[in-house]
N, CA, C, O and CB atoms as a CASP TS submission, in Angstrom:
PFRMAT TS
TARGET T0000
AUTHOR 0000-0000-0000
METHOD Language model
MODEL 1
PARENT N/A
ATOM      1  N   UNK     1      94.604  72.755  48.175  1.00  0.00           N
ATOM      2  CA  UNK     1      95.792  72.565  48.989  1.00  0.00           C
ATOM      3  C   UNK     1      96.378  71.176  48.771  1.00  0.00           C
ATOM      4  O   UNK     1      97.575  71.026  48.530  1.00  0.00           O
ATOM      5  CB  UNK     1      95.468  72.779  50.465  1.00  0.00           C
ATOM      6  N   UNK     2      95.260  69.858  48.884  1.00  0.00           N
ATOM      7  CA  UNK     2      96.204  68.887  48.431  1.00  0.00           C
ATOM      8  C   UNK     2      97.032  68.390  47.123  1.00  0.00           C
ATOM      9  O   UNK     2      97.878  67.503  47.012  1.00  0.00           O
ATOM     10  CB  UNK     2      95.684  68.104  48.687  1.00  0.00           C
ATOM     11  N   UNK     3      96.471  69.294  46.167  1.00  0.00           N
ATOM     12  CA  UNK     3      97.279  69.461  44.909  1.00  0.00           C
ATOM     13  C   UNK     3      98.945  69.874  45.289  1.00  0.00           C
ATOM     14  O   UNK     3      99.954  69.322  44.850  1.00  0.00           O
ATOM     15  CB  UNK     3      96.497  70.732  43.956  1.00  0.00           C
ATOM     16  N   UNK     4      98.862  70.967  46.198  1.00  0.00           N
ATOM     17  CA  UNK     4     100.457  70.921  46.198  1.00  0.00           C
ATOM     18  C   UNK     4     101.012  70.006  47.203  1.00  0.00           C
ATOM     19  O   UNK     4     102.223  69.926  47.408  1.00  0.00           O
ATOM     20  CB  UNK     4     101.089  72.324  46.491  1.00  0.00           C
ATOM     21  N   UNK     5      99.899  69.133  47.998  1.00  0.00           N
ATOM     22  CA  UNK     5     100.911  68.058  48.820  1.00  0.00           C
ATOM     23  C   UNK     5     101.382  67.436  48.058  1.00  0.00           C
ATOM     24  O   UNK     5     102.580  67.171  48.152  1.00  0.00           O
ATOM     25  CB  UNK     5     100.456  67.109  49.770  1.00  0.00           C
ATOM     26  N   UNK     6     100.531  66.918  46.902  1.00  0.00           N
ATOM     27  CA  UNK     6     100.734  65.658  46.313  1.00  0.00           C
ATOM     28  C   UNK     6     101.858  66.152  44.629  1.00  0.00           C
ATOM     29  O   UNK     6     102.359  65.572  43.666  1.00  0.00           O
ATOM     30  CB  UNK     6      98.836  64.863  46.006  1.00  0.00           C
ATOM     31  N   UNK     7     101.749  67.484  45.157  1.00  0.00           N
ATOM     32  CA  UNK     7     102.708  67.584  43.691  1.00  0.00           C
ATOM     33  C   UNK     7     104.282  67.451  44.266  1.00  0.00           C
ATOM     34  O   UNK     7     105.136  66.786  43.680  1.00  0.00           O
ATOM     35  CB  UNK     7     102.482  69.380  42.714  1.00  0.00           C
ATOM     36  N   UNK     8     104.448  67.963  45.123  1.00  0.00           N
ATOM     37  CA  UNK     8     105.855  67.968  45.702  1.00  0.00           C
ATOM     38  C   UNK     8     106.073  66.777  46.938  1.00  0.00           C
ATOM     39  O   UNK     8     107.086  66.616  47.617  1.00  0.00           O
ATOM     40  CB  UNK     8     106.132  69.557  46.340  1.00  0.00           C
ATOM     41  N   UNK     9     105.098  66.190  46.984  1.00  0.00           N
ATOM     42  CA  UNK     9     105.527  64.646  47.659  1.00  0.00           C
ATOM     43  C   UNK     9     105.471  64.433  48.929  1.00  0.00           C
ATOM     44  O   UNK     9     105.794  63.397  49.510  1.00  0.00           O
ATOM     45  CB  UNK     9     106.861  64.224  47.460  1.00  0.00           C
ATOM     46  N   UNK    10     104.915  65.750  49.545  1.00  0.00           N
ATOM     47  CA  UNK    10     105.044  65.867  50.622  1.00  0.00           C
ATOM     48  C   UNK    10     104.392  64.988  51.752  1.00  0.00           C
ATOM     49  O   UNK    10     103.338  64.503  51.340  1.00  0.00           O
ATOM     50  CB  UNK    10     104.840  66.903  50.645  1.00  0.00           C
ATOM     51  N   UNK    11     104.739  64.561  53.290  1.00  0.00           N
ATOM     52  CA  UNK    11     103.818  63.351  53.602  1.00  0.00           C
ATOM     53  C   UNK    11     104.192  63.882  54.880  1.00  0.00           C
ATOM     54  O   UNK    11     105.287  64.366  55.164  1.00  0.00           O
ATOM     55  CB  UNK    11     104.091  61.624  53.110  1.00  0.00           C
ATOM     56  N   UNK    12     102.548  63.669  56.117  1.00  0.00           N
ATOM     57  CA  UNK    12     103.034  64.152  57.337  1.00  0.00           C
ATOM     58  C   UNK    12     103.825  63.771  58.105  1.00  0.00           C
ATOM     59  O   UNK    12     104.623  62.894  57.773  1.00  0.00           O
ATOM     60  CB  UNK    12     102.395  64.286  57.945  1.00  0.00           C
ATOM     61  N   UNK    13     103.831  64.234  59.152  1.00  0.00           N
ATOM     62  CA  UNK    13     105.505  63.830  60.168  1.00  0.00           C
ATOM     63  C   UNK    13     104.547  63.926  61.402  1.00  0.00           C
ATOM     64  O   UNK    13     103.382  64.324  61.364  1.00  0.00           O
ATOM     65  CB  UNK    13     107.322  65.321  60.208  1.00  0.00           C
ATOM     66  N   UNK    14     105.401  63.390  62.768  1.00  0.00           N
ATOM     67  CA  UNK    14     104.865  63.059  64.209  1.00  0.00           C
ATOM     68  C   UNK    14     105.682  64.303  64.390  1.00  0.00           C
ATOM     69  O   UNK    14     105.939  64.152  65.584  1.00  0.00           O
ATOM     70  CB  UNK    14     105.198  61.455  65.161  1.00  0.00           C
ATOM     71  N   UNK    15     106.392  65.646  63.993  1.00  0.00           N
ATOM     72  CA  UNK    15     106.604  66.377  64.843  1.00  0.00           C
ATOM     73  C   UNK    15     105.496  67.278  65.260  1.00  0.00           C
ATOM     74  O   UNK    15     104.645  67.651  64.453  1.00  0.00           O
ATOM     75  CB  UNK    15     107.592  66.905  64.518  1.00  0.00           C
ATOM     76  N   UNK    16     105.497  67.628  66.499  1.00  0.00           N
ATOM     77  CA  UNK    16     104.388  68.172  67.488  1.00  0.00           C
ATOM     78  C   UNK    16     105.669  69.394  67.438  1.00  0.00           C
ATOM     79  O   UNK    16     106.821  69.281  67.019  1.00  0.00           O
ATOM     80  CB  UNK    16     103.786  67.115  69.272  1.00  0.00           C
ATOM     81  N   UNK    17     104.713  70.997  68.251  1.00  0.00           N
ATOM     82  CA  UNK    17     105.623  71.993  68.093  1.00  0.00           C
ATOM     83  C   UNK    17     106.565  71.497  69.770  1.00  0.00           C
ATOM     84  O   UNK    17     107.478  72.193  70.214  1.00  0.00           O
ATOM     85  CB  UNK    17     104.704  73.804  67.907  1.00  0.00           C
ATOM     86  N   UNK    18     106.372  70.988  70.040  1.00  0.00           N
ATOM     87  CA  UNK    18     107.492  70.655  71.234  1.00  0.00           C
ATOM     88  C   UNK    18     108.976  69.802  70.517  1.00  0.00           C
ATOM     89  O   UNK    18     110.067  69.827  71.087  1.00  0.00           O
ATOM     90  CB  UNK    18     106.593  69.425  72.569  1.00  0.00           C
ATOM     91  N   UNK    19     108.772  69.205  69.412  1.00  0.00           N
ATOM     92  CA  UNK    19     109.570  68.191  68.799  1.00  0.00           C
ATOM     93  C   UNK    19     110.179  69.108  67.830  1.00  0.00           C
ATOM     94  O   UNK    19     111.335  69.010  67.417  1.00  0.00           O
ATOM     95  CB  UNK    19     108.794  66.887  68.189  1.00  0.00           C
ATOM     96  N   UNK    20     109.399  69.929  67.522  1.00  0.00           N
ATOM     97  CA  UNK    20     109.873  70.841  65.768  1.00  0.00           C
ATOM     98  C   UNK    20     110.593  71.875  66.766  1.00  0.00           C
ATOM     99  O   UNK    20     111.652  72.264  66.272  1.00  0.00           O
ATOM    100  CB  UNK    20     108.166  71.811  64.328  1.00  0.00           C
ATOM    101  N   UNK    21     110.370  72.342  67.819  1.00  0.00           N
ATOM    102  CA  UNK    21     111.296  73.570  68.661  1.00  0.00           C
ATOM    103  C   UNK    21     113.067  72.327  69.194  1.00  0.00           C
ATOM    104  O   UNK    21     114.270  72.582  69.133  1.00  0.00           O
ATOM    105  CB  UNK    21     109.872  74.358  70.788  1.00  0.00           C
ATOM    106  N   UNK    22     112.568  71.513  69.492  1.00  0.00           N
ATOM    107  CA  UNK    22     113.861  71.183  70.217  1.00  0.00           C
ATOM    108  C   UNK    22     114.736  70.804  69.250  1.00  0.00           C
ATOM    109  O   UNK    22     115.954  70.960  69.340  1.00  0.00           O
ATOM    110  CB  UNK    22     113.777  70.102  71.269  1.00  0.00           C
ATOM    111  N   UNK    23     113.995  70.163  68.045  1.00  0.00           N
ATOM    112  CA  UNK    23     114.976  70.073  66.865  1.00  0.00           C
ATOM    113  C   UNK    23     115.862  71.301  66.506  1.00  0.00           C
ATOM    114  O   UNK    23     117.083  71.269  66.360  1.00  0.00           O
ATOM    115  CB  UNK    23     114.191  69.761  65.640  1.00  0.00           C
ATOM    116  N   UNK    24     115.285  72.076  66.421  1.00  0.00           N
ATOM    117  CA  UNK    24     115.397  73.799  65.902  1.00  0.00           C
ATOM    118  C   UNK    24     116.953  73.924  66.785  1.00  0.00           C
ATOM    119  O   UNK    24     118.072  73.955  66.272  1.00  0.00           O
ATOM    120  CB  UNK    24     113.694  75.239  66.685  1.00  0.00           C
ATOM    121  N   UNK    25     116.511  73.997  68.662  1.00  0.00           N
ATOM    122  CA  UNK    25     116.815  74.586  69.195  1.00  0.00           C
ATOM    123  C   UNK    25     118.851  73.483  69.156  1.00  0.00           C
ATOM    124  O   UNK    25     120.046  73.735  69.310  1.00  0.00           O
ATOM    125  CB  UNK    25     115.557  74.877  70.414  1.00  0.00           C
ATOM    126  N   UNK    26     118.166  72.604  68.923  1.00  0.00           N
ATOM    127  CA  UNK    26     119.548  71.344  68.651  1.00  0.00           C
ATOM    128  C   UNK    26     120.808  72.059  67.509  1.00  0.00           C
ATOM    129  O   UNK    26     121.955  72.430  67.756  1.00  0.00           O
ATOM    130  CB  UNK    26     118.701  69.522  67.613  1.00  0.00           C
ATOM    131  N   UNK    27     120.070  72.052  66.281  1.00  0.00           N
ATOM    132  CA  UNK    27     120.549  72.686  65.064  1.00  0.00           C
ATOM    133  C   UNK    27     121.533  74.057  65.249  1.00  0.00           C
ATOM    134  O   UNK    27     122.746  74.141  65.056  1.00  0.00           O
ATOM    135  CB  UNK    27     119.249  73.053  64.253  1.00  0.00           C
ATOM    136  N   UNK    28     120.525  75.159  65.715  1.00  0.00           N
ATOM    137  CA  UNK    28     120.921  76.220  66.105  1.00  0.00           C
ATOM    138  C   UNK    28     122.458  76.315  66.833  1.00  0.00           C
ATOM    139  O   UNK    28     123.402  77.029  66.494  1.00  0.00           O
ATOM    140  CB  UNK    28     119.886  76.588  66.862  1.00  0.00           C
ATOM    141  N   UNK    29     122.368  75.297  68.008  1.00  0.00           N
ATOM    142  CA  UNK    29     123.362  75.034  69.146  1.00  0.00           C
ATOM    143  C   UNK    29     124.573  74.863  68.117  1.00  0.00           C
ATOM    144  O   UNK    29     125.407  75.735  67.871  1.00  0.00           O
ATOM    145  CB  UNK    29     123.001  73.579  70.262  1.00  0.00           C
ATOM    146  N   UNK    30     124.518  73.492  67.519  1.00  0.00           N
ATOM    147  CA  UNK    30     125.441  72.985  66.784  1.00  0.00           C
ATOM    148  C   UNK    30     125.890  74.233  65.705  1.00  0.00           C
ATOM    149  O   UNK    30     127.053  74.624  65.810  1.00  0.00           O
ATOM    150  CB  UNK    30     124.868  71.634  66.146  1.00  0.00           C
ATOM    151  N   UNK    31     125.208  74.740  64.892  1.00  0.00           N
ATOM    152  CA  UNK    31     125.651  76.103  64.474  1.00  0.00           C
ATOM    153  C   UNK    31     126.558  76.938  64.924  1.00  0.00           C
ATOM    154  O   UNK    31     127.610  77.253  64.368  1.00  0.00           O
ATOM    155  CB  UNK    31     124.851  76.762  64.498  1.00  0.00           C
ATOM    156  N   UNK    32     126.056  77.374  66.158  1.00  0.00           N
ATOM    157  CA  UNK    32     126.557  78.226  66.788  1.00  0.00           C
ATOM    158  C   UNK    32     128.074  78.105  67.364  1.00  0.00           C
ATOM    159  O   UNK    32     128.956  78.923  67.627  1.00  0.00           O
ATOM    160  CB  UNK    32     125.692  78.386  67.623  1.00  0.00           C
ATOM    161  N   UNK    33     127.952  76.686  67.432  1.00  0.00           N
ATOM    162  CA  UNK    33     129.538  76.223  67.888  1.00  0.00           C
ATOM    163  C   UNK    33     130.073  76.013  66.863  1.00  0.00           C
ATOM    164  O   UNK    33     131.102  76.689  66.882  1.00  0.00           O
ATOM    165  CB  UNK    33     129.818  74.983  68.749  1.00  0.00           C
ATOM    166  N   UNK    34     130.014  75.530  66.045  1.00  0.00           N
ATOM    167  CA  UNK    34     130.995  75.623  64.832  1.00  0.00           C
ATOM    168  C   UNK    34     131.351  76.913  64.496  1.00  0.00           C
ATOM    169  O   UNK    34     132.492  77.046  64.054  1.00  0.00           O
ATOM    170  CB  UNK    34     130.466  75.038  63.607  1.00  0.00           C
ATOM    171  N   UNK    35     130.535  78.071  64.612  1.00  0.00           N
ATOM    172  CA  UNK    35     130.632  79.230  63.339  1.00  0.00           C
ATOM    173  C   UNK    35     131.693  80.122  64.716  1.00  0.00           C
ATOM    174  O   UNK    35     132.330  81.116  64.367  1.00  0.00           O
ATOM    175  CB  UNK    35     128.522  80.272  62.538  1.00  0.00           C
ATOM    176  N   UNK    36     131.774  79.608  66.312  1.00  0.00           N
ATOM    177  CA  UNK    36     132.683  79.983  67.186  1.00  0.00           C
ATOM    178  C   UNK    36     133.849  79.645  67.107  1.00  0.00           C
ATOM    179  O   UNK    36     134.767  80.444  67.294  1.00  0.00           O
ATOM    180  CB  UNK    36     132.414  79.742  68.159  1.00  0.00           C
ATOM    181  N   UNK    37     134.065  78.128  66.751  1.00  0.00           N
ATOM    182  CA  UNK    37     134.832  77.482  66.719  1.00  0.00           C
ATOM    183  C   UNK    37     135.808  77.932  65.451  1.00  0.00           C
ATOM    184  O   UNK    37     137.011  77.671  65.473  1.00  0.00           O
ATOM    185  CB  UNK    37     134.255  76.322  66.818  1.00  0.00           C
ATOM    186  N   UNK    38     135.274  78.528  64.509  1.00  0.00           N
ATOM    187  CA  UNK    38     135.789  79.054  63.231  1.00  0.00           C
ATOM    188  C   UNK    38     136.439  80.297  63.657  1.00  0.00           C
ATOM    189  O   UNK    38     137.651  80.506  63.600  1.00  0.00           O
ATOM    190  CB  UNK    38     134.674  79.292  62.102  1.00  0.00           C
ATOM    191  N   UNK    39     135.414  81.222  64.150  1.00  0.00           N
ATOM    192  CA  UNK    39     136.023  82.769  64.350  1.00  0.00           C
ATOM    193  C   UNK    39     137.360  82.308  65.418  1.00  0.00           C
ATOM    194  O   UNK    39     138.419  82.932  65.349  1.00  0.00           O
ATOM    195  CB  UNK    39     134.630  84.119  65.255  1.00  0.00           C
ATOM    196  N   UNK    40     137.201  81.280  66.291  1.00  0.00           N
ATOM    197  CA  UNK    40     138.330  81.361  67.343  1.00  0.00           C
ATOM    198  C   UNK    40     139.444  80.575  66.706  1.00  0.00           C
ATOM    199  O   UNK    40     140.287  80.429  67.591  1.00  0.00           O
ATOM    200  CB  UNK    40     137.917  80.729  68.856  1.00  0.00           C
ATOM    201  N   UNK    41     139.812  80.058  65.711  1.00  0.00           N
ATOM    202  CA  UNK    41     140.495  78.919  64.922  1.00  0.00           C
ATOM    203  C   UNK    41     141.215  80.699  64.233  1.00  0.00           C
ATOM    204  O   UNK    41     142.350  81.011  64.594  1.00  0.00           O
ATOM    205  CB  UNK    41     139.219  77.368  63.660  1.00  0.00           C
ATOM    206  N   UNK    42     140.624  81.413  63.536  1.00  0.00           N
ATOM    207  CA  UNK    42     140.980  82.371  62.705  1.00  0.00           C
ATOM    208  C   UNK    42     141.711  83.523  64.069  1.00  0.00           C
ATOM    209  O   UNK    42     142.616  84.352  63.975  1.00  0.00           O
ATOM    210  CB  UNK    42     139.467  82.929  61.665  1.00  0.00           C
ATOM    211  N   UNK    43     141.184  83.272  64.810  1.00  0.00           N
ATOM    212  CA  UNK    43     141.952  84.452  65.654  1.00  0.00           C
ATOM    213  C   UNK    43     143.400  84.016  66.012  1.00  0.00           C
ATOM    214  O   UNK    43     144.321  84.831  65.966  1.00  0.00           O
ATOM    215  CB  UNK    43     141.144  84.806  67.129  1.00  0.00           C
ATOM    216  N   UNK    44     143.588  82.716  66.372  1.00  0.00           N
ATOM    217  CA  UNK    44     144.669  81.882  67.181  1.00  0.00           C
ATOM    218  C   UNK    44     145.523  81.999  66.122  1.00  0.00           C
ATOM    219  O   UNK    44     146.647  82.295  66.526  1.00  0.00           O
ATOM    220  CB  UNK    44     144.362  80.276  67.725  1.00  0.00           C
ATOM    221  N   UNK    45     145.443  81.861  64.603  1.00  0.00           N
ATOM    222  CA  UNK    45     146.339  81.618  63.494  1.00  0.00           C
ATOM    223  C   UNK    45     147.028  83.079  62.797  1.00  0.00           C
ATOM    224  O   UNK    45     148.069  83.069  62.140  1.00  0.00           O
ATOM    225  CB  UNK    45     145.432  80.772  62.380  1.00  0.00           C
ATOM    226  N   UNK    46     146.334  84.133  63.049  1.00  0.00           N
ATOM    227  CA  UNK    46     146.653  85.769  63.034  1.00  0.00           C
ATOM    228  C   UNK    46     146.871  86.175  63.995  1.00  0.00           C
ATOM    229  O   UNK    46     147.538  87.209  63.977  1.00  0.00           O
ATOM    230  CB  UNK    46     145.795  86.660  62.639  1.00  0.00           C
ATOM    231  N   UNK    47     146.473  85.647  65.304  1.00  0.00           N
ATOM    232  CA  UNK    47     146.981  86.612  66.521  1.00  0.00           C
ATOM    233  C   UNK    47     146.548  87.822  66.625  1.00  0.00           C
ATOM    234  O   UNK    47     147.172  88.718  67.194  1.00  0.00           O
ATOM    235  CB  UNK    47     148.302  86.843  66.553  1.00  0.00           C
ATOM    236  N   UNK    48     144.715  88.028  65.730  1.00  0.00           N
ATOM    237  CA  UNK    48     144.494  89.556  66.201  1.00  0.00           C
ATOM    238  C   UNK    48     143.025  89.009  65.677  1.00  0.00           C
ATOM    239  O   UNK    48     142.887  87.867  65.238  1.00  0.00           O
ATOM    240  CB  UNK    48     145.478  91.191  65.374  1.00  0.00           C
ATOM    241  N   UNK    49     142.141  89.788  65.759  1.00  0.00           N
ATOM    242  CA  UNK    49     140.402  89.517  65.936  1.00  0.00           C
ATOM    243  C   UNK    49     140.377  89.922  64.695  1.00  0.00           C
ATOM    244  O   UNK    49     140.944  90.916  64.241  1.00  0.00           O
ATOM    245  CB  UNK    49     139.274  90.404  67.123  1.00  0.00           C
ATOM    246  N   UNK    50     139.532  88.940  63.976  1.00  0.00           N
ATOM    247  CA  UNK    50     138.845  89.287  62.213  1.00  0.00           C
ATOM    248  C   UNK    50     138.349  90.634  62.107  1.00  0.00           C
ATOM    249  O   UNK    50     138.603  91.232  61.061  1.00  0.00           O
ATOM    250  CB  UNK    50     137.361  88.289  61.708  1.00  0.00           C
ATOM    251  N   UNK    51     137.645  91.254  63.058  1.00  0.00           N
ATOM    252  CA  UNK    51     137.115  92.389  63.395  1.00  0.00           C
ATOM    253  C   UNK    51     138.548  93.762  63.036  1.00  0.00           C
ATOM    254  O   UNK    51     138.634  94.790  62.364  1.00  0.00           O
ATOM    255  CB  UNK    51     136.547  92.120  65.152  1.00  0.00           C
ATOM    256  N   UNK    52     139.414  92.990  63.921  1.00  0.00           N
ATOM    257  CA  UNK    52     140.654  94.107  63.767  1.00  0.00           C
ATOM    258  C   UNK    52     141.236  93.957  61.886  1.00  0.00           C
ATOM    259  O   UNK    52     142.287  94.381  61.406  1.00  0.00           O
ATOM    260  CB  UNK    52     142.282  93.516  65.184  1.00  0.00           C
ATOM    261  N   UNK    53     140.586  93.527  61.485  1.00  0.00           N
ATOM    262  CA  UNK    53     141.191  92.995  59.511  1.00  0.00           C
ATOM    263  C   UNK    53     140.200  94.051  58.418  1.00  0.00           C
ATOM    264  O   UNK    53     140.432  94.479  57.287  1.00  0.00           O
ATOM    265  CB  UNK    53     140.516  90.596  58.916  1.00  0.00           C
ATOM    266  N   UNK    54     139.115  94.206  59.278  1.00  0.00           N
ATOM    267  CA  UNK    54     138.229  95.034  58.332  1.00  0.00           C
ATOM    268  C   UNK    54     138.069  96.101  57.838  1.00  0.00           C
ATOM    269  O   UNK    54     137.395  96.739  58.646  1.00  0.00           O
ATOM    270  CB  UNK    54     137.461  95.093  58.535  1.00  0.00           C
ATOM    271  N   UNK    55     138.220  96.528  57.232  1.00  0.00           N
ATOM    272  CA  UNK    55     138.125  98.096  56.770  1.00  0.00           C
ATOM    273  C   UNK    55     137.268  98.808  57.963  1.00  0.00           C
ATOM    274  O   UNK    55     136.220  98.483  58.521  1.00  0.00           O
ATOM    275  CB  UNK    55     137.253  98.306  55.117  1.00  0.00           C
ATOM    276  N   UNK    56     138.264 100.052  58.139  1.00  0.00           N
ATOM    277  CA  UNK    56     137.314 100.877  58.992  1.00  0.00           C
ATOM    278  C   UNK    56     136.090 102.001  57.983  1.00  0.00           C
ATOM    279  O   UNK    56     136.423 102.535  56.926  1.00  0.00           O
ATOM    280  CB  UNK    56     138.480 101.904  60.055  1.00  0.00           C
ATOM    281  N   UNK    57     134.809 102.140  58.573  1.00  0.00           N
ATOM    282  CA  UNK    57     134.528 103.542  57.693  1.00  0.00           C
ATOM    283  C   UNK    57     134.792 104.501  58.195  1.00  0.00           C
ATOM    284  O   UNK    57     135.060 104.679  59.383  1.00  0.00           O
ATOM    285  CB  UNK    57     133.325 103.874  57.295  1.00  0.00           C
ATOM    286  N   UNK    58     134.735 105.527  57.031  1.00  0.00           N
ATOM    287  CA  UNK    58     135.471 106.822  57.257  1.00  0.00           C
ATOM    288  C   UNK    58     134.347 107.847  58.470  1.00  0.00           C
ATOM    289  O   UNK    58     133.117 107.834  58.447  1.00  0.00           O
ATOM    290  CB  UNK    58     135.715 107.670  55.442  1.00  0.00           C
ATOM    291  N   UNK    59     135.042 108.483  59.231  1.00  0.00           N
ATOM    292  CA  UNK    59     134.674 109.027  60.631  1.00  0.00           C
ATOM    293  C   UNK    59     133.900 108.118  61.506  1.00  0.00           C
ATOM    294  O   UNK    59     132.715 108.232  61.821  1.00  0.00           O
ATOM    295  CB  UNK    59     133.866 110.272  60.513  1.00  0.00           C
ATOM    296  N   UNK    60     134.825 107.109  61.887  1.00  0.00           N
ATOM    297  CA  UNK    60     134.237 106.046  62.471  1.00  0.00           C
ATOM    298  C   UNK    60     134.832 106.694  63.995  1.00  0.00           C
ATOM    299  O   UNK    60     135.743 107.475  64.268  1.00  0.00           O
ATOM    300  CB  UNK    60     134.745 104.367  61.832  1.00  0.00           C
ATOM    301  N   UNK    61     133.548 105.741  65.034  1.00  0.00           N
ATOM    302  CA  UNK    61     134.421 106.716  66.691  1.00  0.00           C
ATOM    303  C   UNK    61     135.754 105.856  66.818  1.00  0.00           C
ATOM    304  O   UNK    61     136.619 106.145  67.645  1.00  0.00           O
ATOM    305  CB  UNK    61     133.293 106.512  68.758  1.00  0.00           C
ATOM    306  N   UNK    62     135.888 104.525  65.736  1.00  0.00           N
ATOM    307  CA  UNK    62     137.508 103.485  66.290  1.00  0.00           C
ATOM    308  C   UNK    62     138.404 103.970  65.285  1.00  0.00           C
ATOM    309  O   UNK    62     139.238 103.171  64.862  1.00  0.00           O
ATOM    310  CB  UNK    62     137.491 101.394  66.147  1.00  0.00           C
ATOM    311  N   UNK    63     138.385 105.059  64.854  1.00  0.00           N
ATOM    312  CA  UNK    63     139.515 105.547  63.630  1.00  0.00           C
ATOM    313  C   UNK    63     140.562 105.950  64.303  1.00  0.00           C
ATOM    314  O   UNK    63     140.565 106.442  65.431  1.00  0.00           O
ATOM    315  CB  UNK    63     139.112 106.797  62.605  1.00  0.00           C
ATOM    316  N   UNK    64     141.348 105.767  63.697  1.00  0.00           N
ATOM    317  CA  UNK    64     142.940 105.962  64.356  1.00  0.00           C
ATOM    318  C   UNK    64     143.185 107.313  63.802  1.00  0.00           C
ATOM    319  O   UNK    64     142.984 107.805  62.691  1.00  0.00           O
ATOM    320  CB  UNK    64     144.294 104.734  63.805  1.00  0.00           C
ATOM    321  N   UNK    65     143.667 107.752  64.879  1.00  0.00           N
ATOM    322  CA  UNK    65     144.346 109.369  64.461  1.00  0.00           C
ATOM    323  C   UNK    65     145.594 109.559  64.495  1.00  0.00           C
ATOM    324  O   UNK    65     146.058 110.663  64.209  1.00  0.00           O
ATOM    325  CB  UNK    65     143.980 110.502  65.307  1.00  0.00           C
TER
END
């Protein structure tokens, strides 16, 4: 095992799983608002939901008749 620490450089860290979750849970957040912030940026500039842009499949229950 320390063959591949030392091949790829790797060196330990003080994160504890309380430190490695809140990091996570930080990241995630920030994600999440941007990738909102995008879908709602794209709705305001079309005036209709990305959702409403997509191809429907065929005998779908939202098919227009």
């Amino acid at each position: 095992m320390s063959d591949v620490v030392d091949a790829h450089g790797l060196v330990e860290t003080e994160y504890d799983k309380g430190n490695y979750i809140g990091h996570l849970k930080a990241y995630l957040k920030r994600l999440w608002k941007k990738w909102v912030n995008a879908v709602l940026a794209d709705f305001d500039s079309t005036g209709s939901s990305p959702a409403g842009r997509w191809p429907r499949r065929p005998g779908s229950l939202h098919e227009d008749r």
